[in-house]
N, C-alpha and C positions, 0 to 999 in steps of 0.2 A: 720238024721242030717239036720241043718235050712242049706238053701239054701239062700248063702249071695248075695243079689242084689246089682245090679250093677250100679254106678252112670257116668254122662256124662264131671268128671273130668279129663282132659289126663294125661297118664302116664309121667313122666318124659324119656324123652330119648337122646340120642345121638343127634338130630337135635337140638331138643327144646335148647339145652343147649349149643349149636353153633350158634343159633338163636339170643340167651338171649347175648352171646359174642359179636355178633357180633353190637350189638344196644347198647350193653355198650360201644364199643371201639367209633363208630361213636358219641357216644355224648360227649364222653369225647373230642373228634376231634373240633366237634364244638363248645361246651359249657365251657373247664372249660382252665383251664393252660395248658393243656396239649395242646393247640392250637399250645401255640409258646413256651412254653419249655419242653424238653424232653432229652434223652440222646446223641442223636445226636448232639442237640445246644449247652448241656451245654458243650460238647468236645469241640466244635467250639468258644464259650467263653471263655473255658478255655485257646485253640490257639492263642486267639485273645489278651486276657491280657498276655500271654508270649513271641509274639511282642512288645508287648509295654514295658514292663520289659527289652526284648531283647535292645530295640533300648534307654534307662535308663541306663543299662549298659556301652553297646560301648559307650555314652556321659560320662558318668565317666572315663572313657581310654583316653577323646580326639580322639577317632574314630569317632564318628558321630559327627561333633563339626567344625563350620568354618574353623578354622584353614587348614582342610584339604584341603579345595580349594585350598587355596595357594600352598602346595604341589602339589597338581593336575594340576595346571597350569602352575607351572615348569617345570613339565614331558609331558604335554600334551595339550598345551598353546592353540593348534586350538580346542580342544575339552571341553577343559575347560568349557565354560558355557553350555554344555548337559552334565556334571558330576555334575555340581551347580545344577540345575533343579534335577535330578534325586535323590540326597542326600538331599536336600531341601524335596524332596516328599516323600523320608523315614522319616524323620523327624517329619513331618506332620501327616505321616499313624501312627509314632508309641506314637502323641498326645506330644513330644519336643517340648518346649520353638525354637519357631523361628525367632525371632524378633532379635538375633545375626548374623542368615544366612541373614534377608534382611538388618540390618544394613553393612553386609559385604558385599554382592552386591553394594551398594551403594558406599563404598569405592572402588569395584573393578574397575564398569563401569560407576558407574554415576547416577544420579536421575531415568533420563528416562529407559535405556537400563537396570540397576540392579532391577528397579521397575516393569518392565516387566517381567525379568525373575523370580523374585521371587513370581511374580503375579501367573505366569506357574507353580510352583515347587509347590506353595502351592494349587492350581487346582490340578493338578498331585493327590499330596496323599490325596488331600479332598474327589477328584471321589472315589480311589483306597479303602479310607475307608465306603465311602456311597454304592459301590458297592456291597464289601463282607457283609455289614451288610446287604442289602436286598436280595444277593441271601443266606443267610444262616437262615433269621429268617422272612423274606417276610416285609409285612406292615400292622403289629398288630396297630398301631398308625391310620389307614386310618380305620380301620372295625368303627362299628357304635356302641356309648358305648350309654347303659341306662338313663346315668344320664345327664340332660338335658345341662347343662354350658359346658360342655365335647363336647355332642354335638353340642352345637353352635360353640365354638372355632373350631370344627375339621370342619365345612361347613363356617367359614371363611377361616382357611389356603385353604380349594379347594379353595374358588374364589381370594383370594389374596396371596395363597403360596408365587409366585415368591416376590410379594414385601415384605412380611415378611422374607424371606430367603437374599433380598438384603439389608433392613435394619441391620439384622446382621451382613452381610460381610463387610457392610459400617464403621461398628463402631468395635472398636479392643479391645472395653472390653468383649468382648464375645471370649470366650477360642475357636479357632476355631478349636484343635483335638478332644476335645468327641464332640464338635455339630456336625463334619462329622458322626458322626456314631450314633446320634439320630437322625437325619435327615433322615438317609438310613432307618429309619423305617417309615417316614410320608406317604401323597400320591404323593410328589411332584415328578412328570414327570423327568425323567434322563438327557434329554438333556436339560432345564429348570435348573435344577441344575447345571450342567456343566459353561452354559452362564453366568448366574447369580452371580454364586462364581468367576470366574473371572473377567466379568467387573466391579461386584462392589468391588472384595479386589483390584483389580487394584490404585486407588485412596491412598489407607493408605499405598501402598506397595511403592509405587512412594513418596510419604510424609516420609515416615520410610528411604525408601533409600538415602534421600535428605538430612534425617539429617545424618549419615553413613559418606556419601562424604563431608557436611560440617564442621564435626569435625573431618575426618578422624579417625576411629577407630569404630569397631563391638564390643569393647568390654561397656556392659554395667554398666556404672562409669561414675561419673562430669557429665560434659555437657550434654554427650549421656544421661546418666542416669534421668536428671531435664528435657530433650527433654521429653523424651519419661513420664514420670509419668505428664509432662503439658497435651502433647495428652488422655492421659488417665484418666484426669479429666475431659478435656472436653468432650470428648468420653461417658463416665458414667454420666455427666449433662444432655448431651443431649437427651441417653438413658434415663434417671427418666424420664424428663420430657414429650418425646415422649410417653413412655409407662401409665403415667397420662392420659393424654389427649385422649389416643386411647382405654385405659379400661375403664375410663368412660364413651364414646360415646359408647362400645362395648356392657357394664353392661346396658346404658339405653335402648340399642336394644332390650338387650335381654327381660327386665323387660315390655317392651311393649309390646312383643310378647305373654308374659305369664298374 
């Protein structure tokens, strides 16, 4: 009988094949989707849209809806503006139309003191949503993408984050409940966020509540309603043409660099 010789190929076995696992899982970790979605987040997504549905709801019932202040301040007139703030902040976490709640501050307290609190209420749920979205999916947004324009955008937001994030707070055509929660995925610093969404919504929140107390009335119709769609032309003018100006000093950067 031939005598079958023997080569220096290894056999397959138990480690090899825990081995082979285990450098598949690590790359899938670093390299592919599986970085930031998996079955854990998409649960946590799914949580996350049946808040927001939840809080779509109650405002269909007039649960989550100004009007309740009023009741609230009937029953509990000293507490009244920490139930504004904190129902304002749900409002906000669950991506509502709030531009009702600061017009109705402003009929309640007044330019100044409704434009502060509503400044706070919409801080409140803006942290509350930039929070959970980075402790649940980190910041995919801040790693370092391939493709070069990507890259330069994501090492502007490092060195000018804050003022890009204060730019938007400034101007109210920008929807500020999903920007909380694409934000919570950028690089920007926590407490940089925090400052920044308040002092700069500060400004339109005090302007919003000003017109509220001048025509009396939160709800949006007439006057309120031609107020607020002026701001909001100028608001998006000035947005085009800032974003003009700043893309294409941004595009010649970059084209020089390259």
């Amino acid at each position: 009988m031939a005598e079958v010789e023997s080569t220096d190929m290894p056999t397959p076995n138990g480690e090899n094949f825990a081995y082979l696992a285990s450098l598949r899982r690590s790359f899938a970790r670093k390299n592919g989707l599986r970085r930031y979605i998996g079955p854990k987040r998409v649960f946590v997504l799914a949580f996350l849209t049946a808040i927001v549905a939840a809080g779509w709801y109650l405002r269909k019932f007039n649960i989550l809806d100004p009007s309740v202040v009023f009741r609230l301040l009937e029953a509990h007139p000293i507490f009244g503006p920490a139930f504004f703030v904190g129902l304002y902040g749900v409002a906000v976490l669950t991506a509502l139309p709030t531009i009702p709640f600061n017009l109705a501050a402003g009929f309640l307290w007044g330019p100044i003191t409704g434009g502060v609190l509503s400044a706070l209420g919409t801080t409140l749920g803006s942290v509350g949503a930039f929070l959970m979205t980075r402790s649940f999916f980190g910041r995919p947004l801040a790693g370092r993408f391939d493709n070069k324009l990507i890259a330069e955008i994501q090492d502007e937001f490092k060195a000018n984050g804050w003022k890009i994030v204060a730019f938007m707070r400034l101007n109210p055509v920008f929807p500020t409940g999903p920007l909380n929660y694409i934000l919570g995925l950028t690089s920007i610093g926590t407490l940089t966020y925090i400052w920044v969404t308040f002092a700069f919504l500060l400004p339109t929140s005090i302007l919003v509540a000003y017109i509220g107390h001048s025509v009396g009335s939160f709800a949006v119709t007439g006057d309120v309603a031609s107020a607020l769609k002026m701001l909001l032309t100028i608001s998006a003018a000035g947005t085009l043409l800032a974003g003009l100006v700043v893309g294409a000093r941004f595009l010649k950067r970059v084209r020089r660099k390259n």
